[in-house]
N, C-alpha and C positions, 0 to 999 in steps of 0.2 A: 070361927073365922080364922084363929088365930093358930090354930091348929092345920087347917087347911094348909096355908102358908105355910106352915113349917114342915110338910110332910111333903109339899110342892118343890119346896128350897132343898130337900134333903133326898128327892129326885132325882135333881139338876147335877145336886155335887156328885151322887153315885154315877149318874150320866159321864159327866166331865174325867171322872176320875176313871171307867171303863174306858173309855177312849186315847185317855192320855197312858196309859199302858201299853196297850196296844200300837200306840204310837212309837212309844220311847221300843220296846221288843220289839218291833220291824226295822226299826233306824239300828241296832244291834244287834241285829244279827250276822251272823258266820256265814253270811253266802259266797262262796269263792267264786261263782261266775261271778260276782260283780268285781273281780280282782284287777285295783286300779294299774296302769303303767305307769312307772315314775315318769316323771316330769323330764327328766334326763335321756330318757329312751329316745332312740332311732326307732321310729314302727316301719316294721316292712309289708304289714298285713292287705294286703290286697282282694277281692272281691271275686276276682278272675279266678287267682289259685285257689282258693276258697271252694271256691266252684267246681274245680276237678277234683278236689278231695271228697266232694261229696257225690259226685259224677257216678254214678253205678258202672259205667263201662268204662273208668277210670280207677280209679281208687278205692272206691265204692264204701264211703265212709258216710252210711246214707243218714247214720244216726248223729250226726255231729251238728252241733248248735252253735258253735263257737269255735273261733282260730282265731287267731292270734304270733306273730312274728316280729322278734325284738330286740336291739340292741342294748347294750347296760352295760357298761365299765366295764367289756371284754371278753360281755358272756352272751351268747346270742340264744334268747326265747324261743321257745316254739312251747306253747300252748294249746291242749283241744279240751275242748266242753263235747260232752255229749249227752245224750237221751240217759234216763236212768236207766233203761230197757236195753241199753247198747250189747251185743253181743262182744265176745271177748273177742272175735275175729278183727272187726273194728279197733278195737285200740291197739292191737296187735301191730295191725294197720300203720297206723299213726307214728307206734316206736320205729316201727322200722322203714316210713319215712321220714323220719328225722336224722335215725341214723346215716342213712344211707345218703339223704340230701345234705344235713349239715354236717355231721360228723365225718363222715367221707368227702364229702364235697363233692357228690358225684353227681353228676347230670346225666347219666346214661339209665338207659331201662324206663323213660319215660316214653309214655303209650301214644301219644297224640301231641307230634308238635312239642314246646319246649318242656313244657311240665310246670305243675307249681314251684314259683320261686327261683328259678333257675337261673333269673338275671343275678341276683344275691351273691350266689357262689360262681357266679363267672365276671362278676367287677372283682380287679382285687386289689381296689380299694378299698372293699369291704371286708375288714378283718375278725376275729374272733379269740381268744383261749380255748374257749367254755360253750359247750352246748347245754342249756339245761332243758329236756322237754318234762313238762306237765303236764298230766293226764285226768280229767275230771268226768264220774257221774252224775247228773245231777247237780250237786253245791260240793259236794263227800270229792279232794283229791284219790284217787287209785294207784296213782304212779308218781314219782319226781326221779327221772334220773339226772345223773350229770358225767359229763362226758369232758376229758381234754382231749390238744390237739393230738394224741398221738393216739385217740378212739378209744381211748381206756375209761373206763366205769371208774369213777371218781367216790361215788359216796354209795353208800350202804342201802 
């Protein structure tokens, strides 16, 4: 009997002990989409623009899972998550509207109406230094660049 018990108790702890690993490795892991915004952020992220980026007779960024738009002590975010499957045409995509939307501040060349984001760069009380857009497959970053005001590639 005493044996039973012991081989029952030394179950439970292999039990407990599988689980609590498994626990603690998901609580630490490296997933960049969960990448929080500081608490200091302006969010500008909106649902609508969101929506024409992924819009196929828009922008046509069908793969994208995630956007994201953010201020931060002078550097304005622009964030994409996508499918790991995303074609390179897609984030292509993505660089060159950021460029074009934050780093230029252009509002022109949009397809329907004002375009995502548009109020942004036409308050200008909304100011900036710094563009930095982030580009993600997956959890795996692909891209970070950084941009100042005068459209220049900043980092490496």
């Amino acid at each position: 009997m005493k044996k039973k018990w012991t081989i029952l108790i030394s179950l439970v702890i292999l039990v407990i002990a599988v689980l609590a690993v498994q626990i603690l490795s998901n609580s630490g892991s490296n997933d960049k989409s969960t990448i929080a915004i500081p608490k200091n952020a302006v969010v500008y992220t909106d649902e609508e623009s969101v929506a024409m980026l992924r819009d196929e007779g828009q922008y046509a960024m069908t793969d994208l899972v995630r956007q994201e738009v953010y201020l931060v002590d002078g550097e304005l975010n622009a964030d994409f998550w996508f499918d790991e499957g995303v074609k390179q045409n897609q984030i292509d995509s993505a660089r060159s509207f950021v460029i074009t939307r934050f780093v230029l501040r252009s509002g022109e060349g949009a397809f329907l109406g004002a375009g995502p984001y548009i109020d942004i760069i036409k308050n200008k009380e909304i100011t900036w230094e710094t563009v930095s857009c982030r580009i993600y497959t997956g959890d795996e970053q692909v891209s970070h660049e950084v941009y100042n005001e005068k459209g220049q590639l900043i980092n490496p």
